[in-house]
mmCIF file of the N, C-alpha and C atoms, coordinates in Angstrom:
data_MODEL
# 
_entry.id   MODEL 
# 
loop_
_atom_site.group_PDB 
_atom_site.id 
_atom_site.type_symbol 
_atom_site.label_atom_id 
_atom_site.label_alt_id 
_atom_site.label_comp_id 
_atom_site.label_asym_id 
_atom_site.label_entity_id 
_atom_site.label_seq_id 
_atom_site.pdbx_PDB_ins_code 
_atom_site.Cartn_x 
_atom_site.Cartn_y 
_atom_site.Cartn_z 
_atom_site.occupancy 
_atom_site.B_iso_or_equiv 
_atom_site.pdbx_formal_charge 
_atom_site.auth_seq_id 
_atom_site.auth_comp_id 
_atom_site.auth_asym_id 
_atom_site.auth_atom_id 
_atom_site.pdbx_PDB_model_num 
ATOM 1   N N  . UNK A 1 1  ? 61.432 140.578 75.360 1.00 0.00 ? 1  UNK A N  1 
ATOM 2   C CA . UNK A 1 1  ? 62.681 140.695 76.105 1.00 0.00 ? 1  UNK A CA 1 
ATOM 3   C C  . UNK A 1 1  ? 63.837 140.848 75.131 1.00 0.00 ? 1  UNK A C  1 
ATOM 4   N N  . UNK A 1 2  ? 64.513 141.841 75.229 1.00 0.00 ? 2  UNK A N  1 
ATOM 5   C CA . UNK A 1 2  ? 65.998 141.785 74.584 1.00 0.00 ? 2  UNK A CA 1 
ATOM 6   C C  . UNK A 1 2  ? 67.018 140.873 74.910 1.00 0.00 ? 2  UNK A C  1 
ATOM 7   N N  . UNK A 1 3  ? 67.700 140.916 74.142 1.00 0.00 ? 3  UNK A N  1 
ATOM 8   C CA . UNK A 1 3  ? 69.078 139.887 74.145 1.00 0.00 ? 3  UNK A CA 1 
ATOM 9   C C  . UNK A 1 3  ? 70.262 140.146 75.293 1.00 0.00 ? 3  UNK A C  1 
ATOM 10  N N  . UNK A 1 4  ? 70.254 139.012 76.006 1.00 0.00 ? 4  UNK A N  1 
ATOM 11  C CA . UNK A 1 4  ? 71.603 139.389 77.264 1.00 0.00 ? 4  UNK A CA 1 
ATOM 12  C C  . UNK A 1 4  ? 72.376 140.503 76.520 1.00 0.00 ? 4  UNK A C  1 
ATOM 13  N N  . UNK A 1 5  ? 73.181 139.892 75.545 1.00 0.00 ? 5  UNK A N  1 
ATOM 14  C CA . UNK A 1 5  ? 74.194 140.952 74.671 1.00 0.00 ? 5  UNK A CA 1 
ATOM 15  C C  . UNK A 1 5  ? 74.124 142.564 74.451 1.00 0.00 ? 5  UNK A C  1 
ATOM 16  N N  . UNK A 1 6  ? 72.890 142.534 74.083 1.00 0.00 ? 6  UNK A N  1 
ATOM 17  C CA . UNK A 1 6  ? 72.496 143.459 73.716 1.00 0.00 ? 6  UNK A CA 1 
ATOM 18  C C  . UNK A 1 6  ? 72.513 144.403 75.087 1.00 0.00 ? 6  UNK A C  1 
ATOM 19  N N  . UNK A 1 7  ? 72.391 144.167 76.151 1.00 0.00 ? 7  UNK A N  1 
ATOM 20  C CA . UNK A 1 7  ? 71.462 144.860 77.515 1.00 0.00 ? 7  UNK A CA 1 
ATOM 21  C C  . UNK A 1 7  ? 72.945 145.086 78.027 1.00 0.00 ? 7  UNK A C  1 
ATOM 22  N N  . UNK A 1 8  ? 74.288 143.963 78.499 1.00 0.00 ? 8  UNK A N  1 
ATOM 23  C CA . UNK A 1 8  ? 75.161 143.657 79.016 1.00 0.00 ? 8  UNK A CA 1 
ATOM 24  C C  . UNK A 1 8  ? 76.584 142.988 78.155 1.00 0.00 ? 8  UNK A C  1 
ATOM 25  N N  . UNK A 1 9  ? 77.379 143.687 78.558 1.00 0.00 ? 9  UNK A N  1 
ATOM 26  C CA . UNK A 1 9  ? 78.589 142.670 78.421 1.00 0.00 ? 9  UNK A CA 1 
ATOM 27  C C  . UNK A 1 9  ? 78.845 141.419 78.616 1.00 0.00 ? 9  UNK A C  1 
ATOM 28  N N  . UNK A 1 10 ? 79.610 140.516 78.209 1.00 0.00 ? 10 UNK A N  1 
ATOM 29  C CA . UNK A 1 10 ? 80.140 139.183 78.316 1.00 0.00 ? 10 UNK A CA 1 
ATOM 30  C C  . UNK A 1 10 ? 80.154 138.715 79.913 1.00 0.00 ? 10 UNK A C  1 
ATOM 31  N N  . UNK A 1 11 ? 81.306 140.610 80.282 1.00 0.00 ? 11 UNK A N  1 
ATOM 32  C CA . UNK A 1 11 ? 81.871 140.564 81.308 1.00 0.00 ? 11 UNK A CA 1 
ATOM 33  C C  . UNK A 1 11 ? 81.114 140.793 82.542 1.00 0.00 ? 11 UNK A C  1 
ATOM 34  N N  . UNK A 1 12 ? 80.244 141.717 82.116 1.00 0.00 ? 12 UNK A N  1 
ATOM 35  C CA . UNK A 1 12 ? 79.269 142.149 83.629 1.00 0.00 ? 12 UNK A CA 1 
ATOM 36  C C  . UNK A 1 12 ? 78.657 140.808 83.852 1.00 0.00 ? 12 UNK A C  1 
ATOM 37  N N  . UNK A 1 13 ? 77.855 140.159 82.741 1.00 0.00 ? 13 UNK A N  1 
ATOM 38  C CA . UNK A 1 13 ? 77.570 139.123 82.905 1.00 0.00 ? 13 UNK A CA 1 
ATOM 39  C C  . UNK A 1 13 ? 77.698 137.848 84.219 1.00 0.00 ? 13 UNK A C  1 
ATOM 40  N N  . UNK A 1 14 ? 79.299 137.891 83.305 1.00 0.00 ? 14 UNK A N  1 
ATOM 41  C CA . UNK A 1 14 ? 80.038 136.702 84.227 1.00 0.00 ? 14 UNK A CA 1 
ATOM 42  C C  . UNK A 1 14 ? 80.493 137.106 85.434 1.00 0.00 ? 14 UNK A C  1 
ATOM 43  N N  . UNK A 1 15 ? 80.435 138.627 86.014 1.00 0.00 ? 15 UNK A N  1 
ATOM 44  C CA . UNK A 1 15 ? 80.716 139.059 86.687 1.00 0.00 ? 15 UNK A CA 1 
ATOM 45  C C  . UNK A 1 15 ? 79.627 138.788 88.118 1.00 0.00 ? 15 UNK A C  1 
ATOM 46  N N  . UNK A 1 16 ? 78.209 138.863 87.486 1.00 0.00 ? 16 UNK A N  1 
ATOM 47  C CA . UNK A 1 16 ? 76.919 138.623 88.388 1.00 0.00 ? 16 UNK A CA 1 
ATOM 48  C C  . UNK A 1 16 ? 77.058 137.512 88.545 1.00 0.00 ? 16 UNK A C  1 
ATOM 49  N N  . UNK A 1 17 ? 77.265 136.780 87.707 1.00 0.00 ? 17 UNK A N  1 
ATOM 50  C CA . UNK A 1 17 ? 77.260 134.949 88.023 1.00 0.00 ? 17 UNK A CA 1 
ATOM 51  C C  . UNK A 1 17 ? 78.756 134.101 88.866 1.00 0.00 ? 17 UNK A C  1 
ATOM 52  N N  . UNK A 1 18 ? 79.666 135.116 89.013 1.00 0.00 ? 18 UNK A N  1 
ATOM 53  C CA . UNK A 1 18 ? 80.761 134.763 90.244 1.00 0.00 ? 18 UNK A CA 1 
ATOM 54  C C  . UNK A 1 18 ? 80.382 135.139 90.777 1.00 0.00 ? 18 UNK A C  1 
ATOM 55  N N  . UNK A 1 19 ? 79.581 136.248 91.333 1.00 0.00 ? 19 UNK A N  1 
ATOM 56  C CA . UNK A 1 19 ? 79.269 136.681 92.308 1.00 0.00 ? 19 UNK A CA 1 
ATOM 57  C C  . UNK A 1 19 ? 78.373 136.108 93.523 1.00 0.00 ? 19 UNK A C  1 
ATOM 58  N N  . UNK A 1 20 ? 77.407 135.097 92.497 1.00 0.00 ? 20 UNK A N  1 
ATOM 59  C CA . UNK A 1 20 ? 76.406 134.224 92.873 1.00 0.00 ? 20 UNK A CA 1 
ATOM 60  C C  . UNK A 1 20 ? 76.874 132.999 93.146 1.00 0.00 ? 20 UNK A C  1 
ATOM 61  N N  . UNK A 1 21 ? 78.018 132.477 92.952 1.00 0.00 ? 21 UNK A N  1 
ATOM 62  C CA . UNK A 1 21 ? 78.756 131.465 92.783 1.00 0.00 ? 21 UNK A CA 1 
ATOM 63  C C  . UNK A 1 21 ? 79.352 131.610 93.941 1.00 0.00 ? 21 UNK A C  1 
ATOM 64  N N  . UNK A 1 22 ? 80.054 132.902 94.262 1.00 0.00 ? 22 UNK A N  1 
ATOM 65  C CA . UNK A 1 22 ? 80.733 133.099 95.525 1.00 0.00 ? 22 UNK A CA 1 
ATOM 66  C C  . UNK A 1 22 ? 79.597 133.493 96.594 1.00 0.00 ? 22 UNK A C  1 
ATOM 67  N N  . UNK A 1 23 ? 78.057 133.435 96.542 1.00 0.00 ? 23 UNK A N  1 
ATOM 68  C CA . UNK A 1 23 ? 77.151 133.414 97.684 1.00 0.00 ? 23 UNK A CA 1 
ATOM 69  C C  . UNK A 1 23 ? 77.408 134.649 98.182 1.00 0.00 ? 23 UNK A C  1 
ATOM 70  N N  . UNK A 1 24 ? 77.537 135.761 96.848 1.00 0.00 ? 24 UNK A N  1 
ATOM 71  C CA . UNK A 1 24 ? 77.404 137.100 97.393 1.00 0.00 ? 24 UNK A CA 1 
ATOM 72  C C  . UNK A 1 24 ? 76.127 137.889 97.075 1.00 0.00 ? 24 UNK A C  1 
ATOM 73  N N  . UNK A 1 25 ? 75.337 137.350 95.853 1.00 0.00 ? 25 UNK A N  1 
ATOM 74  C CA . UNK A 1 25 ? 74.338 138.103 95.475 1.00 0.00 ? 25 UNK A CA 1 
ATOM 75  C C  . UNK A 1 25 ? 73.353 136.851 95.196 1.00 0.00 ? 25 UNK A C  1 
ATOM 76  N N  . UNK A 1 26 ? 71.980 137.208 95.637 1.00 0.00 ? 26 UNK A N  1 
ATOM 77  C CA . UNK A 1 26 ? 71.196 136.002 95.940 1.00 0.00 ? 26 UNK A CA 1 
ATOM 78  C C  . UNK A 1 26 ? 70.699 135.480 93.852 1.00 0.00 ? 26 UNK A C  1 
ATOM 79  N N  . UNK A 1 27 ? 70.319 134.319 93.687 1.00 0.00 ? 27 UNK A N  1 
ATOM 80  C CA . UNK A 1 27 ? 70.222 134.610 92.582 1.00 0.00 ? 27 UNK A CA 1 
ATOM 81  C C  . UNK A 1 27 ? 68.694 135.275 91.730 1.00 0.00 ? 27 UNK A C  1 
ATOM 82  N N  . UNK A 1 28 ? 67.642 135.205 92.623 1.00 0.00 ? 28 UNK A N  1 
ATOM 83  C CA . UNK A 1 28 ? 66.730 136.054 92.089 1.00 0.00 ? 28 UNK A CA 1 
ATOM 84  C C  . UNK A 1 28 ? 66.926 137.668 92.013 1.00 0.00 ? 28 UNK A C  1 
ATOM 85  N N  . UNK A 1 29 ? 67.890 138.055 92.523 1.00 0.00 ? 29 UNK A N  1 
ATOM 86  C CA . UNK A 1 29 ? 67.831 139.667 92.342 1.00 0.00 ? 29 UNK A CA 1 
ATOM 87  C C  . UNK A 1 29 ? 68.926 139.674 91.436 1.00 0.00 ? 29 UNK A C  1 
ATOM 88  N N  . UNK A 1 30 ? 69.835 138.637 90.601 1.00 0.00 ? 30 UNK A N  1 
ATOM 89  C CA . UNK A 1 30 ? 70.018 138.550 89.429 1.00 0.00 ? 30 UNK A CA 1 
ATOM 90  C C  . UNK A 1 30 ? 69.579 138.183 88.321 1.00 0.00 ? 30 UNK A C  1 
ATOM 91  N N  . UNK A 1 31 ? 68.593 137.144 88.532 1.00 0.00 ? 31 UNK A N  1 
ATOM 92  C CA . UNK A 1 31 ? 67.412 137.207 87.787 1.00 0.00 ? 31 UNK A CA 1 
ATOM 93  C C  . UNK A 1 31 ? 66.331 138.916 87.108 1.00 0.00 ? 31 UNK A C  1 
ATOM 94  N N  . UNK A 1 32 ? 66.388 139.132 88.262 1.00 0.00 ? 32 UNK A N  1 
ATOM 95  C CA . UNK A 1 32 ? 65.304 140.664 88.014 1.00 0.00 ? 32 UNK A CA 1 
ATOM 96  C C  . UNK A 1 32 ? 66.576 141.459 87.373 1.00 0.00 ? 32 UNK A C  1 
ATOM 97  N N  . UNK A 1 33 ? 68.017 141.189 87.530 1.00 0.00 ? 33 UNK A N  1 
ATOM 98  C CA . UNK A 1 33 ? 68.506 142.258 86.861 1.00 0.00 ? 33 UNK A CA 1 
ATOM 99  C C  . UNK A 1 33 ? 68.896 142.333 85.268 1.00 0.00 ? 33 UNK A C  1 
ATOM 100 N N  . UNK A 1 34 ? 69.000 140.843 84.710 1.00 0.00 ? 34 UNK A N  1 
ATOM 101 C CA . UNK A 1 34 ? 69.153 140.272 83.651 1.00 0.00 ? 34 UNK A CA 1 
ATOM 102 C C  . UNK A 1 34 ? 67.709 140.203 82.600 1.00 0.00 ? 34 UNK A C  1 
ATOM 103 N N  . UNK A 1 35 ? 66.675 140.382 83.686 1.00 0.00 ? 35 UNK A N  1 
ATOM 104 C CA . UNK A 1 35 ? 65.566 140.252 83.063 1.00 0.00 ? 35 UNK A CA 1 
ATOM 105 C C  . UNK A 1 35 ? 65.591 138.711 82.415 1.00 0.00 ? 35 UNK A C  1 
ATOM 106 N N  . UNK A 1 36 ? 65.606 137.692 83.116 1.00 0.00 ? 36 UNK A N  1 
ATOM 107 C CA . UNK A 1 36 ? 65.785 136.110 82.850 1.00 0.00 ? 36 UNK A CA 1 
ATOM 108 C C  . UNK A 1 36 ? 65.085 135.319 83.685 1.00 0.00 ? 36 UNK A C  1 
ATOM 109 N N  . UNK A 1 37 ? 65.009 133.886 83.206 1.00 0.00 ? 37 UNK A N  1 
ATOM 110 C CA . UNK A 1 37 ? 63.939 133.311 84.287 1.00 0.00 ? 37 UNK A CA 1 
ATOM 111 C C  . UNK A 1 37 ? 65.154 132.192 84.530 1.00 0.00 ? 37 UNK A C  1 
ATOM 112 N N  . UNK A 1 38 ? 64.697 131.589 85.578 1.00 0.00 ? 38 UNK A N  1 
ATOM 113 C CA . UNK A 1 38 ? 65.544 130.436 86.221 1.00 0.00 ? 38 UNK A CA 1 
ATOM 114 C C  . UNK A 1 38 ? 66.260 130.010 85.377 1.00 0.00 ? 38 UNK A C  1 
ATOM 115 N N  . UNK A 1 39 ? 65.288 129.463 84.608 1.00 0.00 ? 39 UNK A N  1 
ATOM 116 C CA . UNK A 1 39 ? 66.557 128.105 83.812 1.00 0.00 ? 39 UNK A CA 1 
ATOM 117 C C  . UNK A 1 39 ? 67.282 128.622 82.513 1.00 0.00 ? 39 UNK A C  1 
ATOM 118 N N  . UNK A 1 40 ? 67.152 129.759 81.719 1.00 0.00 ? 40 UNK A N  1 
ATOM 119 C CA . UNK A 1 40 ? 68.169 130.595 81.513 1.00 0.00 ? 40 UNK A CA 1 
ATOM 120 C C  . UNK A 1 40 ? 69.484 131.161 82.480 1.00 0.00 ? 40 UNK A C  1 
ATOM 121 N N  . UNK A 1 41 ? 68.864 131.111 83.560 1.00 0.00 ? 41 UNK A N  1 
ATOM 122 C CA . UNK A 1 41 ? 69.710 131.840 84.641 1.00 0.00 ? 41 UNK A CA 1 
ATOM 123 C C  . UNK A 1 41 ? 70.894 130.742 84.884 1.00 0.00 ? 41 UNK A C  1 
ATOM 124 N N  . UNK A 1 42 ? 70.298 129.454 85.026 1.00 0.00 ? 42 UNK A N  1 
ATOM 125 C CA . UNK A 1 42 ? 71.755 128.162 85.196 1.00 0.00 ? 42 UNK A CA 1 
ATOM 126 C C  . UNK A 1 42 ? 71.955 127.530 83.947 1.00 0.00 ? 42 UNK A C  1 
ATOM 127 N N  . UNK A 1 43 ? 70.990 127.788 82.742 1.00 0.00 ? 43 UNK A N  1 
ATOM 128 C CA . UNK A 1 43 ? 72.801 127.757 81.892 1.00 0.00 ? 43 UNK A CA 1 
ATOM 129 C C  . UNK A 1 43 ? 73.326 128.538 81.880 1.00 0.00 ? 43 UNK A C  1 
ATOM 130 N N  . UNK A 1 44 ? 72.896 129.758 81.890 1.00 0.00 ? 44 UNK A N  1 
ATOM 131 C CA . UNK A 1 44 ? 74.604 130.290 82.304 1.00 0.00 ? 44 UNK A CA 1 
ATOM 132 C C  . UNK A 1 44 ? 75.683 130.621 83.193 1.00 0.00 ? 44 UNK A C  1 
ATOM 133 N N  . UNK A 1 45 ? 75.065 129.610 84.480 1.00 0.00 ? 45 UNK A N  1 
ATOM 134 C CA . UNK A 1 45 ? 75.931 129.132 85.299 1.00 0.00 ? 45 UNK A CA 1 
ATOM 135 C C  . UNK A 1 45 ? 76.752 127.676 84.923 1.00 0.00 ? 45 UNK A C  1 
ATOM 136 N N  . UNK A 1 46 ? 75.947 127.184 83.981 1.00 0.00 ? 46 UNK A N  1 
ATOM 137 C CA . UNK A 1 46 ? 76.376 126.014 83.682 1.00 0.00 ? 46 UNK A CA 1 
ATOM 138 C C  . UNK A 1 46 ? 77.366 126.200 82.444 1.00 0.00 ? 46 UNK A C  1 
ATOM 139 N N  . UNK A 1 47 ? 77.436 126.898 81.561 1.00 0.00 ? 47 UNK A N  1 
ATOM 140 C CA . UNK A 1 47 ? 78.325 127.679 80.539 1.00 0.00 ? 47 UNK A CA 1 
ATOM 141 C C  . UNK A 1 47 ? 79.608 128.141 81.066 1.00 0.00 ? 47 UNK A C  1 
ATOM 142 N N  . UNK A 1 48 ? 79.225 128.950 82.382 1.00 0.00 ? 48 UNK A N  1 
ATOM 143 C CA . UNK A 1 48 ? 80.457 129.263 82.966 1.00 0.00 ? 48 UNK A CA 1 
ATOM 144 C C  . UNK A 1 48 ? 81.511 128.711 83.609 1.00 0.00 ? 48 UNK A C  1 
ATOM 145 N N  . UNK A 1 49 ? 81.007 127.169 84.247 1.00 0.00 ? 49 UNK A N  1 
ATOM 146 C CA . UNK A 1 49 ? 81.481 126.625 84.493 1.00 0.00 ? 49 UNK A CA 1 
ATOM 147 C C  . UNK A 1 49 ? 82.398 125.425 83.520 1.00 0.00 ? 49 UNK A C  1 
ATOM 148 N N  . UNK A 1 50 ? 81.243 124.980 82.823 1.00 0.00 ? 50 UNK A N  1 
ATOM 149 C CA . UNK A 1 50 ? 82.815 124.350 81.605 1.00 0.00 ? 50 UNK A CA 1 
ATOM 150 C C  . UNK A 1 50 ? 83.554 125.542 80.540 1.00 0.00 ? 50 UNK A C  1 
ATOM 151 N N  . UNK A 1 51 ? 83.511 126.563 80.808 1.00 0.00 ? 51 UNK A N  1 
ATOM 152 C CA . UNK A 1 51 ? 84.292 127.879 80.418 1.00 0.00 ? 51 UNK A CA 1 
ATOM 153 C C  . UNK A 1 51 ? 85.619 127.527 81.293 1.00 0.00 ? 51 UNK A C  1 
ATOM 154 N N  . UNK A 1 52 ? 84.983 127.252 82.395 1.00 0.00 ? 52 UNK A N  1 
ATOM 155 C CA . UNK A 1 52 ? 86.372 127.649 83.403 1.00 0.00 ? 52 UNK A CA 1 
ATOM 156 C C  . UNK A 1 52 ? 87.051 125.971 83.655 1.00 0.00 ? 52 UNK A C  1 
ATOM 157 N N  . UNK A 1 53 ? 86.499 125.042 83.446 1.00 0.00 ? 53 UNK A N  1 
ATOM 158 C CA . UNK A 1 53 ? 86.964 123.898 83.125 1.00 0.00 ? 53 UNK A CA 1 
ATOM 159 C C  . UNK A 1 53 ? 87.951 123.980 81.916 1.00 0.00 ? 53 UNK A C  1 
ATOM 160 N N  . UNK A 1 54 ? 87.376 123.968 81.032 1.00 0.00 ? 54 UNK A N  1 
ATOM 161 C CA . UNK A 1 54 ? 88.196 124.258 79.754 1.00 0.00 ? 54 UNK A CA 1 
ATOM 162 C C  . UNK A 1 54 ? 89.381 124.735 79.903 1.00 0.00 ? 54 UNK A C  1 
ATOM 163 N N  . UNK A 1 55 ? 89.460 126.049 80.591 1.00 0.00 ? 55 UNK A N  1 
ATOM 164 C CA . UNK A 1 55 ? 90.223 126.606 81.030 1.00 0.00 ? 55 UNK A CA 1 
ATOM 165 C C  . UNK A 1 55 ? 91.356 125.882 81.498 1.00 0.00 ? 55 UNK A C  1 
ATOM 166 N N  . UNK A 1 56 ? 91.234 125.669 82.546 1.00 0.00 ? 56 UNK A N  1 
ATOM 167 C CA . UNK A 1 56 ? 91.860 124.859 83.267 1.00 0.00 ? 56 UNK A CA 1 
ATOM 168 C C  . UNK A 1 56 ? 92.158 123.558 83.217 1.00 0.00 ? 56 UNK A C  1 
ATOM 169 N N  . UNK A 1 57 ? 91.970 122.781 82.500 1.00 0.00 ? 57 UNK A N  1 
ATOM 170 C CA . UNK A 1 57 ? 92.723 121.842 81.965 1.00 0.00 ? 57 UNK A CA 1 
ATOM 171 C C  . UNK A 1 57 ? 93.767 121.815 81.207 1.00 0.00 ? 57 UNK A C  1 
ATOM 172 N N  . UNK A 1 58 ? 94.217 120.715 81.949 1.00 0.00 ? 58 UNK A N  1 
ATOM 173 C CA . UNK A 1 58 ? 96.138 120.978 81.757 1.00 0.00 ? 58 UNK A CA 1 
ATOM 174 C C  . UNK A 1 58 ? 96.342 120.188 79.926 1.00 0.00 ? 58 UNK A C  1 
ATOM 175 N N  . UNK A 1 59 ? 95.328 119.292 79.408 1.00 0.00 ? 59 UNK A N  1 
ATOM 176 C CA . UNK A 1 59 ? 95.379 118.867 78.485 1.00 0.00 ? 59 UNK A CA 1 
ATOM 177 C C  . UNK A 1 59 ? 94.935 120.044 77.227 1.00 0.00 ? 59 UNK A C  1 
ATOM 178 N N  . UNK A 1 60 ? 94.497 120.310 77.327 1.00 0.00 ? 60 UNK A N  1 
ATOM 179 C CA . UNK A 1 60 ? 94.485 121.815 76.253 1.00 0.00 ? 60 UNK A CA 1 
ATOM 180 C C  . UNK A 1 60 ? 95.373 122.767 76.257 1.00 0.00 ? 60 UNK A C  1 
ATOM 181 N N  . UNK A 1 61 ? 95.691 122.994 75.532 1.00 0.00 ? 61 UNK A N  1 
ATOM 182 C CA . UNK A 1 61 ? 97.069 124.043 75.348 1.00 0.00 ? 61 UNK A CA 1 
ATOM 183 C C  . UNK A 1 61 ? 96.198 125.188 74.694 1.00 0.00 ? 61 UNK A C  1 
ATOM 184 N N  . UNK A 1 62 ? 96.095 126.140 75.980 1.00 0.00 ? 62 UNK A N  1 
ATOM 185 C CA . UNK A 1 62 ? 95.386 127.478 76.222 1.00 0.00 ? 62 UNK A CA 1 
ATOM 186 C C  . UNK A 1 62 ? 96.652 128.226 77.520 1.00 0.00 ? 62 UNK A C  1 
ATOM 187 N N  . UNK A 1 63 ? 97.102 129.437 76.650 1.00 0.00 ? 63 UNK A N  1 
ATOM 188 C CA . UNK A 1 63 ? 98.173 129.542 77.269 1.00 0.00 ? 63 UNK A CA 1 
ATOM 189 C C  . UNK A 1 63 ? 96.996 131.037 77.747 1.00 0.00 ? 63 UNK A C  1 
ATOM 190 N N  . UNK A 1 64 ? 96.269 131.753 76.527 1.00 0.00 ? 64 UNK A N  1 
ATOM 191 C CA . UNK A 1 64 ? 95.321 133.132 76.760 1.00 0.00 ? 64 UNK A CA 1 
ATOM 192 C C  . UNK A 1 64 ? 94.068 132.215 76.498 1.00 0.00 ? 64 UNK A C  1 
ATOM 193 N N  . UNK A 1 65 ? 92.866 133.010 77.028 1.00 0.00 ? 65 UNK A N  1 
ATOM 194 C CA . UNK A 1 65 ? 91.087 133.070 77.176 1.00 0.00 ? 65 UNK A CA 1 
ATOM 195 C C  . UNK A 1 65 ? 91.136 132.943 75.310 1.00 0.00 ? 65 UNK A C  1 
ATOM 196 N N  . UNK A 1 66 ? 90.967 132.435 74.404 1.00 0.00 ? 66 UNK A N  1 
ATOM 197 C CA . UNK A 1 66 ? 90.500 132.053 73.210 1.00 0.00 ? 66 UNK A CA 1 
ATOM 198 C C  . UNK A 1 66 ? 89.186 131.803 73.213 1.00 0.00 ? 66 UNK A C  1 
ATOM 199 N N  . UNK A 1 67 ? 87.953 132.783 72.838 1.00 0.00 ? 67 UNK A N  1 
ATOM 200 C CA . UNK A 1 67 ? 87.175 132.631 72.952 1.00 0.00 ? 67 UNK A CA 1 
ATOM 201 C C  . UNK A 1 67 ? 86.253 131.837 71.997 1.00 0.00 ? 67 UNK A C  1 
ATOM 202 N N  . UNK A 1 68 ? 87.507 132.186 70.536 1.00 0.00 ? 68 UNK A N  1 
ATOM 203 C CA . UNK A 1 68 ? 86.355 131.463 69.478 1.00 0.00 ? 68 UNK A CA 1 
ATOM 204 C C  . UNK A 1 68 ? 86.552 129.790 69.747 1.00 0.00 ? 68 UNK A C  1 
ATOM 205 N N  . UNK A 1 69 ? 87.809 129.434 70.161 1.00 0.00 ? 69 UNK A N  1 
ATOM 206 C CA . UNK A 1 69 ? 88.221 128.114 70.463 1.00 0.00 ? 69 UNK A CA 1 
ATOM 207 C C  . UNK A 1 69 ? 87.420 127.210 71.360 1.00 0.00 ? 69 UNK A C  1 
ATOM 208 N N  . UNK A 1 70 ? 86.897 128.290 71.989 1.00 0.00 ? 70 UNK A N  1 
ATOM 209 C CA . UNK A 1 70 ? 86.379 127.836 73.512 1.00 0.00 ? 70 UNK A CA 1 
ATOM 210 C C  . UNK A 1 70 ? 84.729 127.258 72.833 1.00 0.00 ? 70 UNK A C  1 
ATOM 211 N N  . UNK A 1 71 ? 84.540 128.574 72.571 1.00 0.00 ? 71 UNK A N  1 
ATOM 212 C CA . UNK A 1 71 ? 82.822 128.489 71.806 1.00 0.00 ? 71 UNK A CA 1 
ATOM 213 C C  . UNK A 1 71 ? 82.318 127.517 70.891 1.00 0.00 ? 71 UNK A C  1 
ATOM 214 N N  . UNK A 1 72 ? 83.774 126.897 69.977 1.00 0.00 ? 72 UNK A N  1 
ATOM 215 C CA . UNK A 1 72 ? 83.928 125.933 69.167 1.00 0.00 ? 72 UNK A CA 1 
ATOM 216 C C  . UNK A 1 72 ? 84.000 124.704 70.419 1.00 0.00 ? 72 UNK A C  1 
ATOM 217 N N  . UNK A 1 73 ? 84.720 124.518 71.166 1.00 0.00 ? 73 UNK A N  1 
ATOM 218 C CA . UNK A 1 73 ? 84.686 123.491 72.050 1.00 0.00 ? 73 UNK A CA 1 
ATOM 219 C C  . UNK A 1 73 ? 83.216 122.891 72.655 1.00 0.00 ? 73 UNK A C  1 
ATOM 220 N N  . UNK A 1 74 ? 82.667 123.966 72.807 1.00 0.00 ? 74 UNK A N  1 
ATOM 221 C CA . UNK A 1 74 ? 81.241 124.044 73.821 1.00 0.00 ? 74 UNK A CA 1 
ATOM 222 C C  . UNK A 1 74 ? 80.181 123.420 72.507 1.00 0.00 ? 74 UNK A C  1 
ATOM 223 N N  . UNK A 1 75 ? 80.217 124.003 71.209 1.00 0.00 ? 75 UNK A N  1 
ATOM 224 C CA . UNK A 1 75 ? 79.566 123.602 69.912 1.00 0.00 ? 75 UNK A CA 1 
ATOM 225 C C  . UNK A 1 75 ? 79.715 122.098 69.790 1.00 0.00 ? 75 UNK A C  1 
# 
């Protein structure tokens, strides 16, 4: 199997996984599209979500998406 990265963007990515989040696309036919099995499949629902935590906390001074900051946070 190749590398998410490699196959997809950051963005399409996170794009399938709001989508699934918002109970628009079931998550096995994002599975078959990622070429991933379950529990790959929720961390990176679970990634996305303290992404968007991070985010949104008023105690971090994140005014733009800082990704290396973020990635360092998650490390």
């Amino acid at each position: 199997m190749k590398q998410l990265h490699k196959k997809f963007t950051d963005y399409q990515i996170k794009e399938l996984i709001t989508r699934y989040l918002k109970k628009k696309i079931a998550r096995k036919y994002i599975q078959k599209i990622l070429g991933i099995k379950k529990t790959r499949f929720f961390s990176l629902v679970k990634q996305l979500k303290i992404e968007k935590n991070l985010i949104k906390n008023k105690d971090i001074p994140i005014k733009y998406y800082n990704y290396s900051y973020m990635k360092y946070l998650l490390e």
